[in-house]
C-alpha positions in Angstrom: 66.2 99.3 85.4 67.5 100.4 88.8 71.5 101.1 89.4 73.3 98.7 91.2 76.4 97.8 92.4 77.4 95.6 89.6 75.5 97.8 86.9 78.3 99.0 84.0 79.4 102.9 84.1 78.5 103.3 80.3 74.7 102.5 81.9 75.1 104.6 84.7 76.9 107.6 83.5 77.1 107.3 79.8 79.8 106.0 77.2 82.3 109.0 77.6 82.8 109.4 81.0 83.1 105.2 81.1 85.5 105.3 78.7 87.4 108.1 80.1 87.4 106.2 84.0 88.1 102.9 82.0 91.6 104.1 80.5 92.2 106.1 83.6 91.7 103.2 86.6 90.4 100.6 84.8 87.0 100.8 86.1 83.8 99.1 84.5 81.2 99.2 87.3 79.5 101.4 89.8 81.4 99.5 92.9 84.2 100.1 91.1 83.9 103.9 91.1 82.2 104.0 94.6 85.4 102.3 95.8 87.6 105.0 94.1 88.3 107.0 97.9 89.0 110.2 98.4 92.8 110.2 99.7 92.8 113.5 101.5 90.0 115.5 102.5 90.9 120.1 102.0 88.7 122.3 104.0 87.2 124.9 102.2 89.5 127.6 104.1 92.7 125.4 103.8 95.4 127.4 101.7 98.0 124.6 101.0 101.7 126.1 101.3 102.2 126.7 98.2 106.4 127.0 98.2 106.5 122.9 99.3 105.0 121.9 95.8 107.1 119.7 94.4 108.6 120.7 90.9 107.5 118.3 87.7 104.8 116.6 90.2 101.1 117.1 89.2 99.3 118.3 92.5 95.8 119.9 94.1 95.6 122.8 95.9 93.5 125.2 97.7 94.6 128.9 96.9 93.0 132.4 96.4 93.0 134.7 93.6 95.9 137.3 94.1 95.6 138.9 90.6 94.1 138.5 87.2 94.7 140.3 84.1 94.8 139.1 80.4 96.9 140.4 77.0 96.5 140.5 73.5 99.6 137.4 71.7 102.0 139.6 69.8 103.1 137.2 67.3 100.5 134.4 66.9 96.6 134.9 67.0 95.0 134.9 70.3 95.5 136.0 74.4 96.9 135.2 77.3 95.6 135.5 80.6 97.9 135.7 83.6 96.7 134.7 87.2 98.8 134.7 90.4 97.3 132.9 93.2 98.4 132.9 97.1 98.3 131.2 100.4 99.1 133.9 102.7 103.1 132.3 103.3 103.6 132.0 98.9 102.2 132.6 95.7 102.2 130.9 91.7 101.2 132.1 88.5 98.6 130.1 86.3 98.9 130.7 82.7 96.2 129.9 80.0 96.1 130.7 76.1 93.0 131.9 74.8 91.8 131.7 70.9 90.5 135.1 70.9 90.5 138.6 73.3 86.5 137.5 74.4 87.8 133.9 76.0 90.6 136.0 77.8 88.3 138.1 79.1 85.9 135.9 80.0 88.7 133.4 81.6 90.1 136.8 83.6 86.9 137.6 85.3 85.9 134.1 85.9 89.1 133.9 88.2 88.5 137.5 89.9 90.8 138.7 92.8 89.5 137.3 95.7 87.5 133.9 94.2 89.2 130.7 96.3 89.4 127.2 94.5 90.6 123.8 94.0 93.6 124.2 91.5 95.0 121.3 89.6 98.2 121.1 86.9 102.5 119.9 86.8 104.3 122.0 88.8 106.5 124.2 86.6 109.1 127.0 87.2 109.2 129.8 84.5 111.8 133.2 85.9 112.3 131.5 89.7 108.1 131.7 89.8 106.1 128.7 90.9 103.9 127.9 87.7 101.1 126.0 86.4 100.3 126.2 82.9 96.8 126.0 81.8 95.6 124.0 84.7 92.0 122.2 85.5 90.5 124.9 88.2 86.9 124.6 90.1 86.3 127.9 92.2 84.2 127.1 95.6 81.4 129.6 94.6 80.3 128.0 91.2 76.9 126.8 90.1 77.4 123.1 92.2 78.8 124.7 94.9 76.1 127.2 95.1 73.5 125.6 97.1 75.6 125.5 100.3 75.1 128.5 102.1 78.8 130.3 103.3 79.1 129.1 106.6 77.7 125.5 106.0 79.9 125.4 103.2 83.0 126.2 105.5 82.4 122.9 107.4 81.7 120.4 104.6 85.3 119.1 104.1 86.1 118.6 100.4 87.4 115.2 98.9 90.4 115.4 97.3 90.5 111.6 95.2 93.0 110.2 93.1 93.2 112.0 89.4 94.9 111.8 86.3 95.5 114.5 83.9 92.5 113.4 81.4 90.5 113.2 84.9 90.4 115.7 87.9 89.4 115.2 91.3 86.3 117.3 91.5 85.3 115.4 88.1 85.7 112.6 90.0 83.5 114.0 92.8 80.8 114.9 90.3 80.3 111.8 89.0 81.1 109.3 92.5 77.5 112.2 93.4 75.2 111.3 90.0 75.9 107.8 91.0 75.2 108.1 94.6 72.1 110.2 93.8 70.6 106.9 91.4 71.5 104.3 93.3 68.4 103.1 95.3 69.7 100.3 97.4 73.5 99.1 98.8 73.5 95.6 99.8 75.4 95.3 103.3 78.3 92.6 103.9 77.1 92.3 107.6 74.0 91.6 108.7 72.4 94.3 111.3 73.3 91.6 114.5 77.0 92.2 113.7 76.4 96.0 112.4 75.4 96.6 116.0 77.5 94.5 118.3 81.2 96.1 116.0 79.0 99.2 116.1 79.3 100.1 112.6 77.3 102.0 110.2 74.9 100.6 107.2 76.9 100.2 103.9 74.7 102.8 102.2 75.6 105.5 104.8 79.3 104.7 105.0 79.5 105.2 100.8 77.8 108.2 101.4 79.9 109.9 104.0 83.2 109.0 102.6 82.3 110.4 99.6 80.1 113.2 100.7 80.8 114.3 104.5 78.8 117.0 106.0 81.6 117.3 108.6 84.8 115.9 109.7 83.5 113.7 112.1 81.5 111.6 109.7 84.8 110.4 107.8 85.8 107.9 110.7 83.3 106.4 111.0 82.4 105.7 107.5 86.4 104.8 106.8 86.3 102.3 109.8 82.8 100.4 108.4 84.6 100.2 104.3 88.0 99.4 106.3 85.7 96.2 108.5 84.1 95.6 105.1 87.4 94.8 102.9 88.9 92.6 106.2 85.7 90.3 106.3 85.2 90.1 102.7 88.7 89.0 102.2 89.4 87.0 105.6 85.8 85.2 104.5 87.2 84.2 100.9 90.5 83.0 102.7 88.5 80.6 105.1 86.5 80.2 102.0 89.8 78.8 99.9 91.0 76.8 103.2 87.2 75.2 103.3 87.1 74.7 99.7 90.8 72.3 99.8 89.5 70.8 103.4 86.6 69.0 101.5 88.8 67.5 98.9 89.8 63.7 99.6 93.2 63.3 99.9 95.5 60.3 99.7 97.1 59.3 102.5 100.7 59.0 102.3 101.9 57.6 105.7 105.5 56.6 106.2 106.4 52.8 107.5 109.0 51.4 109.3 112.1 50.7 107.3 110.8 53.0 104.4 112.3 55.6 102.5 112.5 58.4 105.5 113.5 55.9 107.9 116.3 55.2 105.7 116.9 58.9 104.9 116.7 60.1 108.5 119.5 57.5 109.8 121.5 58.6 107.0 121.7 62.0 108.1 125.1 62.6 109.8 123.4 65.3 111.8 120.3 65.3 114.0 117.2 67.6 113.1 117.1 70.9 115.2 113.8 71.1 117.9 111.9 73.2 115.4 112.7 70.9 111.9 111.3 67.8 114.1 108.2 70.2 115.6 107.6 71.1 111.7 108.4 67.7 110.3 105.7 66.5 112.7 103.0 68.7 111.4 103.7 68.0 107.9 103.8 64.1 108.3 100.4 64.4 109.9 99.0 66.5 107.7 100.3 63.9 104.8 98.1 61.1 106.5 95.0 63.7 106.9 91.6 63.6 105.5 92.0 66.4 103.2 95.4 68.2 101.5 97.9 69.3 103.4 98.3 73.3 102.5 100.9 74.8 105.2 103.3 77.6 104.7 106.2 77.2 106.2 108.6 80.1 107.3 112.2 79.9 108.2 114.9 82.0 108.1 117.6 81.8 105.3 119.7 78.7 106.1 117.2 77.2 109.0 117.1 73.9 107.0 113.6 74.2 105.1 114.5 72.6 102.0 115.6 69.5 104.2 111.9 69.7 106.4 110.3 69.4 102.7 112.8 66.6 101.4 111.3 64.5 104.0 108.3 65.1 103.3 109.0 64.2 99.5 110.3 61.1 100.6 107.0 59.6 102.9 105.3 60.5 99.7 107.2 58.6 97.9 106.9 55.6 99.8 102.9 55.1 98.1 104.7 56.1 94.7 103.6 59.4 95.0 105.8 62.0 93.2 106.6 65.5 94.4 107.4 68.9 92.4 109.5 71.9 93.7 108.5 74.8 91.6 111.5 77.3 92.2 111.6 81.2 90.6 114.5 80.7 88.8 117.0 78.7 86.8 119.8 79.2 88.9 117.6 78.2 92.3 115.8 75.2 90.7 119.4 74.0 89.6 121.0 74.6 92.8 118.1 72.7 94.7 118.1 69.4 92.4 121.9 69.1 93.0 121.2 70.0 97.2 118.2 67.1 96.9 120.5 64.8 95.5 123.5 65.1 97.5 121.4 65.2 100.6 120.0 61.7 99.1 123.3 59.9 98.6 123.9 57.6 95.8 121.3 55.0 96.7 118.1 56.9 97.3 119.1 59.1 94.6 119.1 56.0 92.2 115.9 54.9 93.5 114.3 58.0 93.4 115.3 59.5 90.1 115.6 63.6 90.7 114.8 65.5 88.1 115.5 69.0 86.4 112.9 70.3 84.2 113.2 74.2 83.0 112.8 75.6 79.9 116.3 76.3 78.9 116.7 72.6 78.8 117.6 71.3 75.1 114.4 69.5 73.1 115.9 66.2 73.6 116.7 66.8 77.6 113.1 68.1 77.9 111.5 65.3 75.9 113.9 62.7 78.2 113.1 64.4 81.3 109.4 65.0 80.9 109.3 61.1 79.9 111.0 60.1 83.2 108.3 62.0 85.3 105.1 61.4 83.0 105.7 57.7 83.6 106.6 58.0 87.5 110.1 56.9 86.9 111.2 60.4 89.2 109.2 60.9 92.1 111.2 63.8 93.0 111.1 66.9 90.0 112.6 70.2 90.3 111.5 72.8 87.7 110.6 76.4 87.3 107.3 78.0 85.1 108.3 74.8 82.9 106.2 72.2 85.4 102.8 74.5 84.9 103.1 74.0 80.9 100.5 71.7 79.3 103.0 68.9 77.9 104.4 68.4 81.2 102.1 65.4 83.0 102.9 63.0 86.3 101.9 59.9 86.9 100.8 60.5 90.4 101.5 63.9 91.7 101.2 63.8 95.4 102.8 66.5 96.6 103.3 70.1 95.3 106.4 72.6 97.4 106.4 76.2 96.1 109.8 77.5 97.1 109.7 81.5 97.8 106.0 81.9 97.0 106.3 85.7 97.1 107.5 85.1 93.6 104.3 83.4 92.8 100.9 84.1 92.8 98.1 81.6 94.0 97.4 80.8 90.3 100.3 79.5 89.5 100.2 77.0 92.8 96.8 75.9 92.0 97.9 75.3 88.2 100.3 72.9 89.5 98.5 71.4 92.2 95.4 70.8 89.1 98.0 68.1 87.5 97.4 65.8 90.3 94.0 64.5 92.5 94.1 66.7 95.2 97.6 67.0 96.0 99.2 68.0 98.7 101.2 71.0 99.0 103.8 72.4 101.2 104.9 76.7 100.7 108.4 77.6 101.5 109.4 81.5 102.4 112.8 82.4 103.2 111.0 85.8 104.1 109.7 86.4 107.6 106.3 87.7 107.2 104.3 89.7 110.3 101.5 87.8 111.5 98.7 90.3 110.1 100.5 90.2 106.4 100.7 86.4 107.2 97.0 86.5 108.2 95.9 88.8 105.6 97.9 87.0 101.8 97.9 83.4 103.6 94.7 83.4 105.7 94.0 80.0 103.4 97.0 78.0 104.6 98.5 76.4 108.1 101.4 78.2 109.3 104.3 76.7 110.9 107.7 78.6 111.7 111.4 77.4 111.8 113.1 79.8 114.0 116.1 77.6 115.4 119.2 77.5 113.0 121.2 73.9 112.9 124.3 73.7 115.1 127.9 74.5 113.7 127.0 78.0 112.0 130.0 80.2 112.5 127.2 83.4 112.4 127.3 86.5 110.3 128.8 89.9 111.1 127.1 93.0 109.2 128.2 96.4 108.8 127.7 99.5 106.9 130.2 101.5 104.5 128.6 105.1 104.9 130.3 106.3 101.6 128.3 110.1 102.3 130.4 110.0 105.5 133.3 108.1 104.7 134.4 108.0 100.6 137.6 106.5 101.7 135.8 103.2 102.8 135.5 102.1 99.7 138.8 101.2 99.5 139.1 99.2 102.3 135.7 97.1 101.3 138.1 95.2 98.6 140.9 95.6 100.3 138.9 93.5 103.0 137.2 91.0 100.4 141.4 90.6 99.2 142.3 89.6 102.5 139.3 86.9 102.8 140.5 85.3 99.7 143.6 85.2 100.5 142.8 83.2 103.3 140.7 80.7 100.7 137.5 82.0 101.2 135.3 83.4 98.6 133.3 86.5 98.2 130.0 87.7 96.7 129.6 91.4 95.6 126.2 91.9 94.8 125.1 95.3 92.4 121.2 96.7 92.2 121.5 96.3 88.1 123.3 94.5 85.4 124.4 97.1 83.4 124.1 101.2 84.6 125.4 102.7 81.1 122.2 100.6 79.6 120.1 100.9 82.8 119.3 97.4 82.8 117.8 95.6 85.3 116.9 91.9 86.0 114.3 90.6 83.9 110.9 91.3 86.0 113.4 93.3 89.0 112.5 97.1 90.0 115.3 98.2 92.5 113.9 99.9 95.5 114.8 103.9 94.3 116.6 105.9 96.8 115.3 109.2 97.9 116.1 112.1 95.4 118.1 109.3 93.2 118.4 108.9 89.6 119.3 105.6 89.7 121.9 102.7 91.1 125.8 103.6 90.7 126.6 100.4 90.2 126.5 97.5 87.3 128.0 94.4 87.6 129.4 95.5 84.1 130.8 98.6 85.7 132.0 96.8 88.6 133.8 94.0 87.1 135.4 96.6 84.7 136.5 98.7 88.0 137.9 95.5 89.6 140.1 94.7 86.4 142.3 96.9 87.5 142.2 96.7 90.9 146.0 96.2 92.5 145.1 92.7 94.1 141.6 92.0 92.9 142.3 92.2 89.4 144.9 89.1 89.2 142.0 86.8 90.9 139.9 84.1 89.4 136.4 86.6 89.0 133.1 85.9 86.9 130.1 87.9 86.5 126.2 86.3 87.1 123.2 88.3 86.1 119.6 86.9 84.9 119.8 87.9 81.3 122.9 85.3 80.8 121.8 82.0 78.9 120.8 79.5 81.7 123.3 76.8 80.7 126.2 79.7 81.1 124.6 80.9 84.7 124.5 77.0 86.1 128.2 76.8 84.7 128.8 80.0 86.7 126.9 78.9 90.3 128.5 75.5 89.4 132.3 76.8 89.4 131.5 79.4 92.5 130.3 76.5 94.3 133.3 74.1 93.6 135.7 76.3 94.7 136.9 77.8 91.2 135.9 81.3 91.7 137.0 83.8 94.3 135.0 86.9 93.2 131.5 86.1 91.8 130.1 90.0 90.8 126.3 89.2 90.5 122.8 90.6 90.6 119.5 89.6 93.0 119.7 86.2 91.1 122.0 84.9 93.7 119.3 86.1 96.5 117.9 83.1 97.5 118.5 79.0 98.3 121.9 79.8 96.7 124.2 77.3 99.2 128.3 77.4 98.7 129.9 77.1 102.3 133.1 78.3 102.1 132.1 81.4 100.7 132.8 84.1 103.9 131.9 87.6 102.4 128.8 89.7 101.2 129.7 93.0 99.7 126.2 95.0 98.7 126.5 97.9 96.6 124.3 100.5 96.4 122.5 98.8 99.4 119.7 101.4 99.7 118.7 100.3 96.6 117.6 97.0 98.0 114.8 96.6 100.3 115.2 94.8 104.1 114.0 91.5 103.2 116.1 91.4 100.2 119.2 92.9 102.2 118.7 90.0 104.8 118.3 87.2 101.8 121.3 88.6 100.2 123.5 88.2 103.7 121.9 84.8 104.1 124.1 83.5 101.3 127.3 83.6 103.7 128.2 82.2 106.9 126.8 78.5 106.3 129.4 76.6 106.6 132.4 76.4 109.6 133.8 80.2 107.9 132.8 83.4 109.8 130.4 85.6 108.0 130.9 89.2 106.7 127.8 91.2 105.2 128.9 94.7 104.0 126.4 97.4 103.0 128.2 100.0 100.8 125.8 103.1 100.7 125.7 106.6 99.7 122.4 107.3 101.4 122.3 110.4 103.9 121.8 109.7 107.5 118.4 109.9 108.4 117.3 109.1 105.5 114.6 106.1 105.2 116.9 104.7 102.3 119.7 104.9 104.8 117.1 103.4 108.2 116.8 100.4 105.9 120.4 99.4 105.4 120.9 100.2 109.5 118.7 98.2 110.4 119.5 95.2 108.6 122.9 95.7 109.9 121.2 96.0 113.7 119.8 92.3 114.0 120.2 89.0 112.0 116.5 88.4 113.1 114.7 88.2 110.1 111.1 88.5 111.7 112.0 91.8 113.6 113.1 92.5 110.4 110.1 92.0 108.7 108.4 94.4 111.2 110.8 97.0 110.8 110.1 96.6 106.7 106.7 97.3 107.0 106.9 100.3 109.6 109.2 101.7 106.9 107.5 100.9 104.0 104.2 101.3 105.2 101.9 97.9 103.7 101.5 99.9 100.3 104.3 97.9 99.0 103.6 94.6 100.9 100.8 94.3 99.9 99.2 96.8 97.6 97.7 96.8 94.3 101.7 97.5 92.9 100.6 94.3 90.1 100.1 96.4 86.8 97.1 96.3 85.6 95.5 94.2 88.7 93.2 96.1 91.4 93.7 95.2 94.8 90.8 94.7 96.8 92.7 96.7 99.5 91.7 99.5 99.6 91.8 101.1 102.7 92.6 98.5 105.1 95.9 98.9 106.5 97.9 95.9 107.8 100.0 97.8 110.7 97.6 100.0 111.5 94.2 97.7 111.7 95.8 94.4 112.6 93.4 94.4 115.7 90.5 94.7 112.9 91.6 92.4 110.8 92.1 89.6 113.8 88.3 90.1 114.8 87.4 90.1 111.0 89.3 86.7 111.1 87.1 85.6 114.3 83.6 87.5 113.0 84.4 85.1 108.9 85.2 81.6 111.5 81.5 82.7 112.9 79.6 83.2 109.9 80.9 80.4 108.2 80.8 78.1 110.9 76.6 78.6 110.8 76.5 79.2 107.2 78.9 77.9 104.8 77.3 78.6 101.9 76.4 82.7 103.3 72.9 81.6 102.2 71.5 83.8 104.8 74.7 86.2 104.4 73.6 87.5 100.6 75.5 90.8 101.1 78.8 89.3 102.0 78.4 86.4 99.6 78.1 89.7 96.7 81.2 91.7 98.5 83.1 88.6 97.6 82.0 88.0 94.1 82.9 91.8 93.0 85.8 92.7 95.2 88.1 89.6 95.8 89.2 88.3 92.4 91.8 85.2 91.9 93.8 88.0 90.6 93.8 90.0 93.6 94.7 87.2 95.6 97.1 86.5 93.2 98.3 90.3 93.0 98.4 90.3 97.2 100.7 87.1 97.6 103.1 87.9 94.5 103.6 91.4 96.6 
């Protein structure tokens, strides 16, 4: 039977080296290896600096044979032989243990002086030398090598591919070349029309030269056809999704005159900023469409999105339809039903019934509360992970919000959405996203943006405590949060990790790691033990909030801060988002490097929206010029949160917006980069609207209709909007 694509690795290169590729990358099919790139290319001639390798890192190389010699163990049975091995500027040693004398030998004049090779192994340190012991080694004149003549073989650039230590690149190599070698045919995502007009090459030749250049020249080309490949596949499945909900019937849920918004709207003692009305707009038509609404709406922290959805609960009400918030955590989805209601007032609330349902809740709360919205008594619910459980039923969902749905993936949403009849369903973000990330994770929903902030916001000040520079500063950050609350306000100071002598995090939280770090300074254990004794702070009313704390004790907590009872709430992430207490003036982040720019701008969101002046500062001991230390400045630059999302990404690099960082889940980005290709990825994004627009079904588009099957998974869609 032929190879193909989809064949298993155990039929096409036999049970061992499937196993071994299975454990290492979690690979079970040919595509699967064949999109395993190389993530450097060495020339032959290239002699990698050998004094810049990183100690306790396992790395390749290209290095020459300095010296070889071998020696009889004087204690134990056996030999050693010793290598050094140079780049013209420094040199290592390689070390390997032989049973007997004939292996030393034979190991010594394998790796004669003057042989050049691909080297492999940790970087150790043994009397101030640069080391590798016993590493994996493939010398440039061996038997595979061999049939390349010397100067032909100087040209052919060598791939260097992502390896483990049970699995080495030029393993790798060998095996990405059987299965090239076997494989007969490669069935091509674009049909030869579009090959030609984007001037791209056939998906058999672009496999071949990424994987197997004869020169540098053939890798851009072959890197730009994969890189087209992975934006239409994806941008196709998007359009796909958004197709897919458009031919659903949907109810209509229009609003009338006198009705529940009406009567919200003039209760409002406020007027709705230009861009809540734009928004509100959309949404209310979308409500009255032919198919489910499914928009994402974007708004900076405080720009009034939770009130844009309200209203939208509320003309969905109005048919008896019931809407469910799903929030990420306890704290949030308690802090939001008590916003909903007060924004209600007394009457509407009574009417409508808002209701909590998380898991913390006792048996008999649950029971009670899942009885209220299984028999449409609530038509507003509030919940976390607790609404997606199997007991938990409406009587006619109509509309579904995710608040903060880069906390959740597209399963979840759809889980929810499955407990009603075509729903409709609104996504909150808090986080700016760039249009090509937006395009690229949300391709599937309409976008609208809240950029205007409602008036009376007394605006946020940010600056940065330089600790490197300036040890004395930290001083004066309490001595500045004293002199807030002494003028009534209150203060948040925020740490990267609940407890540092532990090294505990929050549940499900990875701090971002500062350069050359060993880890965050700061618990809000250690913290609140520091403050104890603090000359001023030490007297006040304090309380400490982290996400390992029992629920009912964190909503007591948030519930105190937010009357008033508290002056210095010392708390983790947990308080990043929707958390709402006016009066509270002050926003001390410790360790800020640890913390990445969308996080750093949530975290100041939480202060300065009320009447009280806001004060965000970043306490860091981060070097200047350091991209830990370019983070915290430029939050403190601009309180623009979608410049700051474009200065995230050109610091991050899309790798961690977006890439395959979900354990155990493959992207299916590969080599597309956001930044970088967002001019490919918009004319993917037109080339998809084409296709399907002739040929919804890609009956006549076989290849592409395959690319989509085996490289866009629900769990990679899942994995690129939980990133």
């Amino acid at each position: 039977m032929p190879l193909t694509l989809d064949s298993s690795l155990e039929d096409a290169l036999g049970a061992a080296s499937a196993k071994t590729l299975g454990r290492a990358f979690g690979m079970q099919s040919v595509g699967d290896l064949l999109a395993h790139y190389p993530r450097r290319y060495a020339d032959p001639g290239e002699l990698t600096p050998i004094r810049d390798l990183p100690l306790g890192e396992t790395v390749t190389i290209v290095a020459e044979v300095l010296s070889s010699s071998f020696r009889r163990m004087r204690n134990r049975p056996g030999a050693m032989v010793d290598v050094v091995i140079g780049d013209g500027v420094g040199r290592m040693s390689l070390t390997f243990f032989a049973k007997n004398v004939g292996a030393a030998e034979w190991r010594s004049k394998d790796l004669a002086v003057g042989r050049r090779g691909v080297f492999s192994g940790k970087v150790g340190e043994f009397n101030g030398v640069t080391q590798f012991a016993h590493p994996e080694y493939e010398l440039f004149d061996d038997e595979d090598a061999a049939r390349r003549s010397a100067d032909a073989r100087a040209a052919v650039p060598i791939p260097i591919y992502p390896a483990t230590s049970a699995i080495q690149t030029w393993q790798i190599a060998r095996l990405i070349g059987r299965v090239l070698d076997d494989l007969p045919t490669v069935p091509d995502p674009l049909t030869a029309e579009i090959r030609e007009r984007e001037e791209l090459l056939t998906a058999r030749d672009a496999l071949e030269l990424i994987h197997r250049p004869r020169t540098r020249n053939d890798i851009d080309p072959a890197v730009r056809t994969l890189r087209m490949h992975e934006a239409l596949t994806l941008q196709t499945a998007l359009l796909q999704q958004r197709d897919a909900v458009r031919a659903l019937a949907a109810t209509s849920r229009p609003a009338h005159p006198g009705g529940l918004l009406e009567r919200f709207d003039a209760s409002l003692p406020y007027t709705l900023t230009p861009d809540q009305q734009t928004v509100g707009a959309q949404i209310a038509a979308d409500l009255v469409g032919a198919w489910p609404m499914n928009r994402l709406v974007q708004g900076e922290v405080g720009s009034g999105k939770t009130l844009v959805a309200l209203r939208a609960m509320l003309q969905v009400a109005e048919s008896g339809g019931q809407a469910a918030l799903i929030a990420p955590t306890e704290v949030l989805a308690g802090q939001h039903l008590r916003s909903i209601a007060k924004m209600l007032g007394p009457d509407l609330a009574a009417q409508l019934m808002p209701t909590l349902l998380t898991g913390q809740l006792t048996a008999a709360e649950r029971r009670k509360a899942a009885l209220r919205v299984a028999s449409g008594q609530s038509l507003i619910v509030v919940g976390t992970h607790a609404l997606l459980g199997e007991k938990t039923t409406f009587a006619d969902l109509g509309l579904v919000v995710v608040d903060e749905q880069h906390r959740f993936g597209v399963e979840q949403r759809e889980a929810l959405r499955a407990k009603g009849s075509s729903p409709h369903a609104l996504v909150l973000t808090a986080t700016p996203i760039p249009r090509t990330v937006a395009m690229t994770v949300f391709g599937d929903l309409d976008t609208s943006v809240i950029r205007t902030m409602p008036a009376g916001r007394a605006g946020i000040e940010t600056y940065v405590a330089p600790l490197a520079e300036h040890p004395g500063w930290f001083n004066r950050v309490w001595e500045r949060a004293a002199e807030e609350i002494a003028q009534g306000r209150q203060v948040f100071a925020v740490c990267a990790a609940i407890d540092t002598a532990k090294k505990t995090t929050e549940p499900g939280e990875q701090p971002a790691a500062p350069e050359g770090g060993n880890g965050p300074r700061w618990g809000v254990v250690q913290l609140d033990e520091a403050l104890s004794t603090h000359p001023t702070l030490g007297g006040l009313r304090r309380a400490v909030l982290h996400g390992k704390m029992p629920s009912e004790e964190k909503d007591a907590v948030m519930q105190s801060f937010a009357r008033g009872d508290i002056d210095l709430l010392l708390a983790t992430t947990v308080i990043e988002v929707g958390v709402d207490v006016p009066n509270a003036s002050t926003m001390i982040v410790l360790d800020a490097d640890r913390f990445g720019v969308s996080q750093l701008h949530q975290l100041r969101g939480r202060v300065g929206r009320g009447g009280v002046p806001g004060l965000c500062l970043l306490v860091t001991e981060a070097e200047t010029g350091s991209l830990a230390r370019d983070r915290v400045e430029a939050v403190a630059a601009t309180l623009d949160g979608f410049a700051l999302a474009e200065v995230d990404l050109e610091l991050r690099g899309e790798g961690d917006v977006l890439g395959a960082a979900q354990a155990g889940v493959r992207s299916s980005l590969k080599l597309l980069r956001v930044v970088k290709d967002a001019d490919l990825i918009t004319r993917a994004r037109e080339v998809a609207e084409g296709i399907l627009a002739d040929d919804p079904d890609l009956l006549g588009h076989a290849g592409l209709r395959e690319a989509i099957g085996r490289r866009v998974s629900d769990e990679d869609r899942a994995a690129l909007a939980k990133n």
